[in-house]
PyMOL Python script that loads the backbone (N, CA, C, O; Angstrom):
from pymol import cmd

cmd.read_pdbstr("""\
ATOM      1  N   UNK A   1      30.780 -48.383 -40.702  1.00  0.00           N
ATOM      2  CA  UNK A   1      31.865 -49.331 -40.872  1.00  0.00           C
ATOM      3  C   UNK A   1      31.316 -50.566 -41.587  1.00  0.00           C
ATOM      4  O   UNK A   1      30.155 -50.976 -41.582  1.00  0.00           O
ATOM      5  N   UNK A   2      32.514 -51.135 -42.277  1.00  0.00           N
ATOM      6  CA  UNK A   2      31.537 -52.595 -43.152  1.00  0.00           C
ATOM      7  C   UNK A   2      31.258 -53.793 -42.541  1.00  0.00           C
ATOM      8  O   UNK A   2      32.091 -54.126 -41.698  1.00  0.00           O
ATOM      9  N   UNK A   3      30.661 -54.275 -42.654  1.00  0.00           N
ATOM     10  CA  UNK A   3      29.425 -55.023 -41.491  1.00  0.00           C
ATOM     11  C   UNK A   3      31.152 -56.473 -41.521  1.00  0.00           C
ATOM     12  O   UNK A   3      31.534 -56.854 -40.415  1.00  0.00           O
ATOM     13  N   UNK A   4      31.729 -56.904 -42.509  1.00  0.00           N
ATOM     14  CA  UNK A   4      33.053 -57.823 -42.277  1.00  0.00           C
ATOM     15  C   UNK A   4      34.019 -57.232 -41.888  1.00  0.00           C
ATOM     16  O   UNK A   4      34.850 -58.007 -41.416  1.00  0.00           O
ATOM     17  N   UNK A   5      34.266 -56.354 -41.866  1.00  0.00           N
ATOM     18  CA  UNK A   5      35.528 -55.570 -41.236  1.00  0.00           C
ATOM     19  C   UNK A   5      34.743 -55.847 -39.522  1.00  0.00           C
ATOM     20  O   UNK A   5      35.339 -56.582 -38.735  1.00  0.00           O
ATOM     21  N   UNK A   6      33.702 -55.330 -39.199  1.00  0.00           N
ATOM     22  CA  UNK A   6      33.317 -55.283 -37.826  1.00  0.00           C
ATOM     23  C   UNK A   6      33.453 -56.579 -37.420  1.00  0.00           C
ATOM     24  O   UNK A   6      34.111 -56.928 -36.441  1.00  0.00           O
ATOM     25  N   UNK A   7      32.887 -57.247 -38.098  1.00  0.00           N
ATOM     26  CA  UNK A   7      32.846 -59.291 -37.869  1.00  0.00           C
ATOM     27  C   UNK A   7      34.756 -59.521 -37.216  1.00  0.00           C
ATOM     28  O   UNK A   7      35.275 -59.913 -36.170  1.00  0.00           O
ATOM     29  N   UNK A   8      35.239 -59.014 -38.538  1.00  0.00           N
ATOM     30  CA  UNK A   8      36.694 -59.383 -38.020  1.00  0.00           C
ATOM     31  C   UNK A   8      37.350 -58.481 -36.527  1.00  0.00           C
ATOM     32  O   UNK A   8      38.064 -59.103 -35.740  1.00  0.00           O
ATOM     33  N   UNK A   9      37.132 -57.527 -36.368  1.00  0.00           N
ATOM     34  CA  UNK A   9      37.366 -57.077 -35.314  1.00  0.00           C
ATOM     35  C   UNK A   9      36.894 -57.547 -34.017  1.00  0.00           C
ATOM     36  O   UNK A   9      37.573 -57.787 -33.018  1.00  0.00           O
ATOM     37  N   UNK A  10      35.456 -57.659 -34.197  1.00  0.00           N
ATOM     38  CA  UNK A  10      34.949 -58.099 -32.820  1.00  0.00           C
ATOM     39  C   UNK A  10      35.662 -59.201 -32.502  1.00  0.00           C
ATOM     40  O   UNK A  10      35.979 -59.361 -31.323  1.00  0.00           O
ATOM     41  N   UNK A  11      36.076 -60.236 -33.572  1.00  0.00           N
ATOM     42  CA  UNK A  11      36.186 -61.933 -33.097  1.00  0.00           C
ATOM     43  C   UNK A  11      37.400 -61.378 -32.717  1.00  0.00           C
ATOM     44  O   UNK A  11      37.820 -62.186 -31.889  1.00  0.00           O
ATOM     45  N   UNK A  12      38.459 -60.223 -32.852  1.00  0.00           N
ATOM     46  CA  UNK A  12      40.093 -60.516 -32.286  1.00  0.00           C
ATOM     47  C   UNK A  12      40.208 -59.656 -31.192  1.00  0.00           C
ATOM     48  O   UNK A  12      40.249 -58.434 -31.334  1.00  0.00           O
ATOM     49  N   UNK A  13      40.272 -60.309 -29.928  1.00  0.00           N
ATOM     50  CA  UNK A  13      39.991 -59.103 -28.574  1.00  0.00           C
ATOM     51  C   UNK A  13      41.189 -58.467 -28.699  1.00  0.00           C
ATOM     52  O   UNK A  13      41.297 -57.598 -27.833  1.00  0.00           O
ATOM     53  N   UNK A  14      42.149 -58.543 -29.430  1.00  0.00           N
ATOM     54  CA  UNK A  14      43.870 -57.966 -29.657  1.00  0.00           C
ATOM     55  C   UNK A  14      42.954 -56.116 -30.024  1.00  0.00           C
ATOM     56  O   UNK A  14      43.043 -55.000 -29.512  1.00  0.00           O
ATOM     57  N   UNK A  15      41.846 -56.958 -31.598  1.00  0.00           N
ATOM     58  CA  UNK A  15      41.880 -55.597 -32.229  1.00  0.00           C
ATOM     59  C   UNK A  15      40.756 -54.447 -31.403  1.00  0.00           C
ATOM     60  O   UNK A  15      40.691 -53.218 -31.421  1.00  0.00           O
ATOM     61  N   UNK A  16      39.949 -55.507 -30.705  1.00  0.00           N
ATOM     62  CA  UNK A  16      38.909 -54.143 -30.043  1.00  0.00           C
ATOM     63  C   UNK A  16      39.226 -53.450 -29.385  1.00  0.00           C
ATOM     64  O   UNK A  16      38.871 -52.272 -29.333  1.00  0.00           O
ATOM     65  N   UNK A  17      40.653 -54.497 -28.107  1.00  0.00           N
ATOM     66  CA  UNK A  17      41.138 -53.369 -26.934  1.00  0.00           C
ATOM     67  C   UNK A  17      42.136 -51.924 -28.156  1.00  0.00           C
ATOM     68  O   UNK A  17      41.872 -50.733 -27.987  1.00  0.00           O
ATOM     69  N   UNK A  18      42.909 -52.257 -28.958  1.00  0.00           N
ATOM     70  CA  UNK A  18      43.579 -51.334 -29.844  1.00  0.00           C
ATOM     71  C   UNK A  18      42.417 -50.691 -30.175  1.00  0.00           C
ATOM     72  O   UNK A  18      42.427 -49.897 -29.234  1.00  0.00           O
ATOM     73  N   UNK A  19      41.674 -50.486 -30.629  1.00  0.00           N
ATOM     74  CA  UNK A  19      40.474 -49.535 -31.039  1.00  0.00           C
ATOM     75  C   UNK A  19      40.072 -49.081 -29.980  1.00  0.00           C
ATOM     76  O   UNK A  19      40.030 -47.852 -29.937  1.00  0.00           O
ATOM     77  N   UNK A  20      39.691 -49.736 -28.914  1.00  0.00           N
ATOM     78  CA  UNK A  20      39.129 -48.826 -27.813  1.00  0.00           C
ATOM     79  C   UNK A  20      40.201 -47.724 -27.350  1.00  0.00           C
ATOM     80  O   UNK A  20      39.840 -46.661 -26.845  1.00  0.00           O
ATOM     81  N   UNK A  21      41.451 -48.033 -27.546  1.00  0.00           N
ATOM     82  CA  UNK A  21      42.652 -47.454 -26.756  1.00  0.00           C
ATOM     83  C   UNK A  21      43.133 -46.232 -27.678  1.00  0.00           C
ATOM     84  O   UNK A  21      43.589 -45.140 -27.339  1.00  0.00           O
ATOM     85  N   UNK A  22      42.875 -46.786 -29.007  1.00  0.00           N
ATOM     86  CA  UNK A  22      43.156 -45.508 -30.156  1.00  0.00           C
ATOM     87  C   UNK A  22      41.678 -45.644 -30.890  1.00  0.00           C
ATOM     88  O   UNK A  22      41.237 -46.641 -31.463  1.00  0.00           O
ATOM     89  N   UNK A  23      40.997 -44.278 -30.699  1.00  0.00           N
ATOM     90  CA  UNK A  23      39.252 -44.212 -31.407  1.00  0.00           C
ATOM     91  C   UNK A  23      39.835 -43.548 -32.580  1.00  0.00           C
ATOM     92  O   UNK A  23      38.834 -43.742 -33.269  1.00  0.00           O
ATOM     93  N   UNK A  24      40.674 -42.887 -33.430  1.00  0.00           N
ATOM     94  CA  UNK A  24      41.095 -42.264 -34.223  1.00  0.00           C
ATOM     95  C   UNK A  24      40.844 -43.709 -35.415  1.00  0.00           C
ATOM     96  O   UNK A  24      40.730 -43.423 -36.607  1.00  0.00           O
ATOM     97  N   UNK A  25      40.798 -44.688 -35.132  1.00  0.00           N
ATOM     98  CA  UNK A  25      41.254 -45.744 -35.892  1.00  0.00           C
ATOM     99  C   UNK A  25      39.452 -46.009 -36.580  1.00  0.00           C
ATOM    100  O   UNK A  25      39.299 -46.440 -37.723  1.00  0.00           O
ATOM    101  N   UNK A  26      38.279 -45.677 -35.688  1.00  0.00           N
ATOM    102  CA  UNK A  26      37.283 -45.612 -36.198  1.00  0.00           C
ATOM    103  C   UNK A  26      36.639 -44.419 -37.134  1.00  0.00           C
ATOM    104  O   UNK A  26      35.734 -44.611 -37.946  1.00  0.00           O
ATOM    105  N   UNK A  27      36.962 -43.773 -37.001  1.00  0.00           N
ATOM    106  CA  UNK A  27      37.340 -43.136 -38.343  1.00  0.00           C
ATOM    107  C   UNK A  27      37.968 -43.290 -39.170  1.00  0.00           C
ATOM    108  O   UNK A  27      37.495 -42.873 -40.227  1.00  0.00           O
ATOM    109  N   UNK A  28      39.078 -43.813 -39.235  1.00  0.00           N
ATOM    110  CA  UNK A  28      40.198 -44.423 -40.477  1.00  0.00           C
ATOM    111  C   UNK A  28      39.054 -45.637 -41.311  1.00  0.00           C
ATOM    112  O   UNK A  28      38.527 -45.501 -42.415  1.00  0.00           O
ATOM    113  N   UNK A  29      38.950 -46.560 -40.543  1.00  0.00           N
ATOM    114  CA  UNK A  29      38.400 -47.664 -40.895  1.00  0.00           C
ATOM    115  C   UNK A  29      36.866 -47.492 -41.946  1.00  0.00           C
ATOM    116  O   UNK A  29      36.487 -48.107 -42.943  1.00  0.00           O
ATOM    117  N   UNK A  30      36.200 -46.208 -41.050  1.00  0.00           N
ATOM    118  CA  UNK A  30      34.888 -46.482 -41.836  1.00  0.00           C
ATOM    119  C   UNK A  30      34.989 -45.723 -42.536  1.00  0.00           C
ATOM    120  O   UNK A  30      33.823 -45.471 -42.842  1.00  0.00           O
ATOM    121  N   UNK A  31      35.865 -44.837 -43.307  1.00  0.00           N
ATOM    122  CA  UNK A  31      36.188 -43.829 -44.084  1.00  0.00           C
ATOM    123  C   UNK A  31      37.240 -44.188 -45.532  1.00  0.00           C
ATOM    124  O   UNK A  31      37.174 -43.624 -46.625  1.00  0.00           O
ATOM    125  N   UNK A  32      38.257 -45.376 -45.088  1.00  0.00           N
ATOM    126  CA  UNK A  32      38.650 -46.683 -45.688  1.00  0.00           C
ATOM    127  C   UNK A  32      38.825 -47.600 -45.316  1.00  0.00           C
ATOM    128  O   UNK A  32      39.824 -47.824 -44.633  1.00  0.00           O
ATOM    129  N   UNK A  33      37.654 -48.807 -45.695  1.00  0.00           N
ATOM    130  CA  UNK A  33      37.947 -50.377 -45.156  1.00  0.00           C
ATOM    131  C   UNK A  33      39.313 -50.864 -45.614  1.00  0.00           C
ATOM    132  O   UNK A  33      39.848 -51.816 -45.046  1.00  0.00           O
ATOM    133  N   UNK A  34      39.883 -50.235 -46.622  1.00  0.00           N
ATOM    134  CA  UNK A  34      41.043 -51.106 -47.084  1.00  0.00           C
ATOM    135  C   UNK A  34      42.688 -51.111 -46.385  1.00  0.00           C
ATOM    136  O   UNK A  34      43.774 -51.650 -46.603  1.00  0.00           O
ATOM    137  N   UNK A  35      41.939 -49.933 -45.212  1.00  0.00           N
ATOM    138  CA  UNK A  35      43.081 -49.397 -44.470  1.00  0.00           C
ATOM    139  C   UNK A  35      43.538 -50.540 -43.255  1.00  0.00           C
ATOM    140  O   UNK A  35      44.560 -50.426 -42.578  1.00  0.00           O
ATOM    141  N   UNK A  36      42.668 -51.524 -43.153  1.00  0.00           N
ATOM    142  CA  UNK A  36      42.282 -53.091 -42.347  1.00  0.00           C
ATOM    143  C   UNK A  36      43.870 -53.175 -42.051  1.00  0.00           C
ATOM    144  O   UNK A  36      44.316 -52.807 -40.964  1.00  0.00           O
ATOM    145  N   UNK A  37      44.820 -53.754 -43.232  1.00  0.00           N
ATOM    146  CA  UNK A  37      46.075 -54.126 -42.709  1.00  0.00           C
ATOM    147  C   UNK A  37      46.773 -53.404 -42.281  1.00  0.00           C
ATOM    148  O   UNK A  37      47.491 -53.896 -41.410  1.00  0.00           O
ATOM    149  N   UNK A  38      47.002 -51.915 -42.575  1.00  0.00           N
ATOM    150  CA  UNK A  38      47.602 -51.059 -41.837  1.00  0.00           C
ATOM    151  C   UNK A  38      47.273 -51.038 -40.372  1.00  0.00           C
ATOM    152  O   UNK A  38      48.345 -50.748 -39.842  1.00  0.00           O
ATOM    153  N   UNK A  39      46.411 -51.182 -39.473  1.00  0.00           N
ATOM    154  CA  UNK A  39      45.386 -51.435 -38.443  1.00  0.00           C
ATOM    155  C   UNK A  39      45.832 -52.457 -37.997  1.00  0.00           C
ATOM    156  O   UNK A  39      46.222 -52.407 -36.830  1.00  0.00           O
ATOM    157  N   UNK A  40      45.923 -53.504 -38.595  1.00  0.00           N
ATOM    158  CA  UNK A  40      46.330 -54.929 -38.326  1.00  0.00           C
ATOM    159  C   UNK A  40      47.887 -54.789 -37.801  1.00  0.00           C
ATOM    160  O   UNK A  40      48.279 -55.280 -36.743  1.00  0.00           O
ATOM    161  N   UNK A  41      48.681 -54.062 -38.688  1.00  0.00           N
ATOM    162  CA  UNK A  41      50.068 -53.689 -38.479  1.00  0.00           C
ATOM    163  C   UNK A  41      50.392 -52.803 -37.048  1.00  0.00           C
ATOM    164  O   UNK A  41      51.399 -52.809 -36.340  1.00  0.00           O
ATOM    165  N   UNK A  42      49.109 -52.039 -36.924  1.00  0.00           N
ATOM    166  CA  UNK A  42      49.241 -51.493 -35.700  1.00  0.00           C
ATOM    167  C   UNK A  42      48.868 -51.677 -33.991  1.00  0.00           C
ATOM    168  O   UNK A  42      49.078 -51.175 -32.887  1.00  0.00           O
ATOM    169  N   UNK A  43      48.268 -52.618 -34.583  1.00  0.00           N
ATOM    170  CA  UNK A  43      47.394 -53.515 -33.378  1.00  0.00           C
ATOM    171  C   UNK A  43      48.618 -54.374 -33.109  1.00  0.00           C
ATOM    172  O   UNK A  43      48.868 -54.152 -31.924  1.00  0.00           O
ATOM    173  N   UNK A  44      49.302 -55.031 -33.463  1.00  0.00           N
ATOM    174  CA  UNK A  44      50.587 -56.083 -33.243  1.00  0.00           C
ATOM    175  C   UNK A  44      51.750 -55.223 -33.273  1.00  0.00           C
ATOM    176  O   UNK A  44      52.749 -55.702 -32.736  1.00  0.00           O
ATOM    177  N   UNK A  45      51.864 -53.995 -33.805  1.00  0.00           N
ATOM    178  CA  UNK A  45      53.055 -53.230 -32.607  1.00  0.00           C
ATOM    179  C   UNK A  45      52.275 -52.516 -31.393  1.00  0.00           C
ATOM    180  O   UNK A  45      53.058 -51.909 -30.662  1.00  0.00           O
ATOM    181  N   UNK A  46      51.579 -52.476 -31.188  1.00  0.00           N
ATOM    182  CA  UNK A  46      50.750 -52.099 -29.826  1.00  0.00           C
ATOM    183  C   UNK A  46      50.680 -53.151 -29.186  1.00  0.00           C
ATOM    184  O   UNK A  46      50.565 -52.730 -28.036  1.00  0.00           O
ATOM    185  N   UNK A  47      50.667 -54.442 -29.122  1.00  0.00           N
ATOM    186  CA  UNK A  47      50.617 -55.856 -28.459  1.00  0.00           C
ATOM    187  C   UNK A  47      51.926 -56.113 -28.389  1.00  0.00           C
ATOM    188  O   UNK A  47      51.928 -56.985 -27.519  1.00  0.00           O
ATOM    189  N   UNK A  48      53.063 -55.958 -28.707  1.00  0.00           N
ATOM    190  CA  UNK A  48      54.522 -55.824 -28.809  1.00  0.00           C
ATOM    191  C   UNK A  48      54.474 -57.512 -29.740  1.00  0.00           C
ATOM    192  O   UNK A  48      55.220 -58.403 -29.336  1.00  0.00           O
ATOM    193  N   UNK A  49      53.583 -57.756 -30.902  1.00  0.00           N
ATOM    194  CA  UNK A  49      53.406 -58.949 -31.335  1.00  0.00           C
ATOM    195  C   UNK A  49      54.540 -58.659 -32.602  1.00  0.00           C
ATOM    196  O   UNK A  49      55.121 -59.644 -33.060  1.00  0.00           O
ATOM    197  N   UNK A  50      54.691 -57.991 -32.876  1.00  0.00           N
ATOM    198  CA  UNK A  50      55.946 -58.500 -34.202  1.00  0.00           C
ATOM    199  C   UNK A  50      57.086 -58.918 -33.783  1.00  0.00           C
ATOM    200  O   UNK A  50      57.614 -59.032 -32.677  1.00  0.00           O
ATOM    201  N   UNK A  51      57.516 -59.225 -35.341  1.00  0.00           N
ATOM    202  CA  UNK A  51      58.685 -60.496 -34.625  1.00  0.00           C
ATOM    203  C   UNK A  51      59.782 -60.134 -34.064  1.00  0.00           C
ATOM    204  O   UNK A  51      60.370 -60.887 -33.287  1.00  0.00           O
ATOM    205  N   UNK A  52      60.372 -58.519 -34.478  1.00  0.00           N
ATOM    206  CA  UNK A  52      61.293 -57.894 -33.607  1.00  0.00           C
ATOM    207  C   UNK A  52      61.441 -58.014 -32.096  1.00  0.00           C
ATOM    208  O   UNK A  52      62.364 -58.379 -31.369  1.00  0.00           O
ATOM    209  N   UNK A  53      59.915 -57.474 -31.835  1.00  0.00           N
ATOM    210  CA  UNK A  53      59.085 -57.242 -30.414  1.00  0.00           C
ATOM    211  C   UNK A  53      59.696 -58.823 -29.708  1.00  0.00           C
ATOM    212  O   UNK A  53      60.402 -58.955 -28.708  1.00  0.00           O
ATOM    213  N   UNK A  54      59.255 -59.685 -30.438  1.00  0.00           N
ATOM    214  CA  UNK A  54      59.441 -61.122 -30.076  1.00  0.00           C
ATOM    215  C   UNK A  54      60.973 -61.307 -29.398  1.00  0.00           C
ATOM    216  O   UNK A  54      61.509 -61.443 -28.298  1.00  0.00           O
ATOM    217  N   UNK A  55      61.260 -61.224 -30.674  1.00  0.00           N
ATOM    218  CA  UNK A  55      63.174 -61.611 -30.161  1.00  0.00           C
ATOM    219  C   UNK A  55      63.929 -61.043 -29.396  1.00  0.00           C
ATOM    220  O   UNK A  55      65.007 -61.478 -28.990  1.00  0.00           O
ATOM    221  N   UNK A  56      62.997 -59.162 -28.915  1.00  0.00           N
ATOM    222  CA  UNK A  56      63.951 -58.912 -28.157  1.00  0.00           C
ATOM    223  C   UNK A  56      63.283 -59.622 -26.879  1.00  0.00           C
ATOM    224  O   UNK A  56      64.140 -60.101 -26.138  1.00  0.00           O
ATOM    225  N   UNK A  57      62.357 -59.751 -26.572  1.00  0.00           N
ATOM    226  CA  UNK A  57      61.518 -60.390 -25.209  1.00  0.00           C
ATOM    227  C   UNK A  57      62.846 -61.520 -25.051  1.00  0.00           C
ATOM    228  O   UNK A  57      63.597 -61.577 -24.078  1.00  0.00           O
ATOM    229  N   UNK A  58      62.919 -62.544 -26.502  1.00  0.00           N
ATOM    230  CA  UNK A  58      63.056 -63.999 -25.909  1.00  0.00           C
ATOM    231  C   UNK A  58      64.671 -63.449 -25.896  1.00  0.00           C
ATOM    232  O   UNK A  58      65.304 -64.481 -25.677  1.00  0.00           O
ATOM    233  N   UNK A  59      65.741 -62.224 -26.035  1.00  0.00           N
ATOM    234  CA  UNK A  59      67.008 -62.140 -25.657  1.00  0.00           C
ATOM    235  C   UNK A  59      67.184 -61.887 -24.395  1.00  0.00           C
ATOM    236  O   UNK A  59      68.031 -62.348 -23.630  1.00  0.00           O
ATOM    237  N   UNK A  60      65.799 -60.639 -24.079  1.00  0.00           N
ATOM    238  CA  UNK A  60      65.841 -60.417 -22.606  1.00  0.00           C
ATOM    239  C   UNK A  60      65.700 -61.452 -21.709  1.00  0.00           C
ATOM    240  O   UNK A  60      66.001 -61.254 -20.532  1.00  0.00           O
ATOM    241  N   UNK A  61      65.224 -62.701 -22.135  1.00  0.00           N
ATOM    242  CA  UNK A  61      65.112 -63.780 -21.337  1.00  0.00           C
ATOM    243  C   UNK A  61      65.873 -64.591 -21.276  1.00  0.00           C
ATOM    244  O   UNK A  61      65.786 -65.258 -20.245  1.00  0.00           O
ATOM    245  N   UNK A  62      66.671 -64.881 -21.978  1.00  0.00           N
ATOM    246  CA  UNK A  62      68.039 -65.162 -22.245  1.00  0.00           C
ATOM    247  C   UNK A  62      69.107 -64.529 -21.678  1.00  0.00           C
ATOM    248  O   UNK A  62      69.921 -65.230 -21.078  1.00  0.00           O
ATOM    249  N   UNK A  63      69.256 -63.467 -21.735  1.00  0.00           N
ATOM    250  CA  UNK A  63      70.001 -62.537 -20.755  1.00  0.00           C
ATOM    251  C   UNK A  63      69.669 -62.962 -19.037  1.00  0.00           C
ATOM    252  O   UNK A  63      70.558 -63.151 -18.207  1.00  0.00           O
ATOM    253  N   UNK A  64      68.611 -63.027 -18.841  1.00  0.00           N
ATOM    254  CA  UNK A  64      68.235 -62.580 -17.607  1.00  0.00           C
ATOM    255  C   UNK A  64      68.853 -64.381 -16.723  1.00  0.00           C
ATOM    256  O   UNK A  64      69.312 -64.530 -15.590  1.00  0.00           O
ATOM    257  N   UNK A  65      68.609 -65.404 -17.768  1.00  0.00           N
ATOM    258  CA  UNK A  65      68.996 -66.790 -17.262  1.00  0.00           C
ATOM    259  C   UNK A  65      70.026 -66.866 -16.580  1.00  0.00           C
ATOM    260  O   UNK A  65      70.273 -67.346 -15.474  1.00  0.00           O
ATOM    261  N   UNK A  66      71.166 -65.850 -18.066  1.00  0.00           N
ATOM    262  CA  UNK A  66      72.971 -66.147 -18.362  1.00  0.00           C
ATOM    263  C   UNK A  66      73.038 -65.876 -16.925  1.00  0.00           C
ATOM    264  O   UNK A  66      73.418 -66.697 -16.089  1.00  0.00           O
ATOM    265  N   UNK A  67      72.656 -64.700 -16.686  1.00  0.00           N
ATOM    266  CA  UNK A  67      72.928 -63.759 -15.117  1.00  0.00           C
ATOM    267  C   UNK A  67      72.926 -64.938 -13.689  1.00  0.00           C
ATOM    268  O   UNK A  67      73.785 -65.456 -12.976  1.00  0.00           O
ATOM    269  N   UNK A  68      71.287 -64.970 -13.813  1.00  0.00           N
ATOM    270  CA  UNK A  68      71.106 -65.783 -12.771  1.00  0.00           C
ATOM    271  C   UNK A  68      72.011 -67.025 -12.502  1.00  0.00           C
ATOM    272  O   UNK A  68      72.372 -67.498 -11.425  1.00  0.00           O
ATOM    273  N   UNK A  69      72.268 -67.407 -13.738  1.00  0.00           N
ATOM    274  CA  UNK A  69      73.184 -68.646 -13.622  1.00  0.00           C
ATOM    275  C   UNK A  69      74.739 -68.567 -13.333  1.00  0.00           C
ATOM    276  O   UNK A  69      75.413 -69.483 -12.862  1.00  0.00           O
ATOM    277  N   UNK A  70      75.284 -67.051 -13.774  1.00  0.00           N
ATOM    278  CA  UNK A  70      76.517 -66.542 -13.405  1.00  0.00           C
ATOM    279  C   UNK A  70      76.488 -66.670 -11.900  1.00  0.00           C
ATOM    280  O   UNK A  70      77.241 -67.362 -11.215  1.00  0.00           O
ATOM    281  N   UNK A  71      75.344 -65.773 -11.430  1.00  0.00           N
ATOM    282  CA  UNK A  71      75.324 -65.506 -10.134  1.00  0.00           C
ATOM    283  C   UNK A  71      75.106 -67.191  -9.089  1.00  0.00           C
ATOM    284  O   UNK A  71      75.381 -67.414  -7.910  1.00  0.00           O
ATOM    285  N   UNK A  72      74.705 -67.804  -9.814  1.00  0.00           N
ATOM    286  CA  UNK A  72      74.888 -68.972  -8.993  1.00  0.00           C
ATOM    287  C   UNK A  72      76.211 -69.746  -9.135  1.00  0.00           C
ATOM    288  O   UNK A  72      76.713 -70.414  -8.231  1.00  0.00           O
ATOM    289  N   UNK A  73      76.564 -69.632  -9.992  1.00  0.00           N
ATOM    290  CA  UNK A  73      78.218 -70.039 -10.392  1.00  0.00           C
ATOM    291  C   UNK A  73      78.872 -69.090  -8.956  1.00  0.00           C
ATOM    292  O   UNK A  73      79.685 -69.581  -8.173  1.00  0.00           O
ATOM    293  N   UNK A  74      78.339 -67.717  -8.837  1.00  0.00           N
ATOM    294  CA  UNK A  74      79.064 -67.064  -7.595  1.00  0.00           C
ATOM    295  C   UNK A  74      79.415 -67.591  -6.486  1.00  0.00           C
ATOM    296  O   UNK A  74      80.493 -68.002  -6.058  1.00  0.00           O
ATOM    297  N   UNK A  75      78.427 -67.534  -6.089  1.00  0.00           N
ATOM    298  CA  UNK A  75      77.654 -68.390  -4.973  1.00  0.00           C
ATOM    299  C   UNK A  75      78.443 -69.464  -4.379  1.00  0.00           C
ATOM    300  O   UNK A  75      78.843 -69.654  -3.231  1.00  0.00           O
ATOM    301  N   UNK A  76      78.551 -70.072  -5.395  1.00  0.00           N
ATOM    302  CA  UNK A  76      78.543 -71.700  -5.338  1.00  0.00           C
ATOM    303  C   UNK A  76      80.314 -71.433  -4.581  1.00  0.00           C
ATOM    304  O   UNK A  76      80.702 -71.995  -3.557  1.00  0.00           O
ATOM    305  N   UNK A  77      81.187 -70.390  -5.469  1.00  0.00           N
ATOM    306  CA  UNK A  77      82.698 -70.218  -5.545  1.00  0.00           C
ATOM    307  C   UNK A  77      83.064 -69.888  -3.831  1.00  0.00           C
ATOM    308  O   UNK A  77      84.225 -69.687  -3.475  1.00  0.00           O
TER     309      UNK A  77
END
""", "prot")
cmd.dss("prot")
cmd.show_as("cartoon", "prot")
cmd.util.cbc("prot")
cmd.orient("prot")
């Protein structure tokens, strides 16, 4: 593997646990370094880090408020 590709991996604990979790990816990598962003792309849908991933988290949390706050509107009645 290329001695900066490894540099960059080690420093992002996102990308080592994804490599440890998928080893298929060490072969990709040292077979093509240029395959890095694809890797990168896959490490952040495995972390649920893209921005989709994001918005549905922050709707589900949003949702989950409306509720609680309905249900205290219940309550209260």
């Amino acid at each position: 593997m290329d001695q900066q590709l490894f540099t960059s991996i080690k420093s992002q604990p996102e990308y080592r646990q994804f490599l440890r979790m998928n080893p298929v990816w060490y072969r990709y990598l040292s077979r093509d370094p240029a395959s890095f962003s694809t890797f990168k792309k896959e490490s952040a849908l495995f972390h649920g880090k893209t921005v989709g991933q994001r918005i549905e988290r922050l709707q589900d949390t949003v949702n989950l408020a409306n509720m609680l706050l309905q249900f205290t509107r219940e309550m209260q009645d």
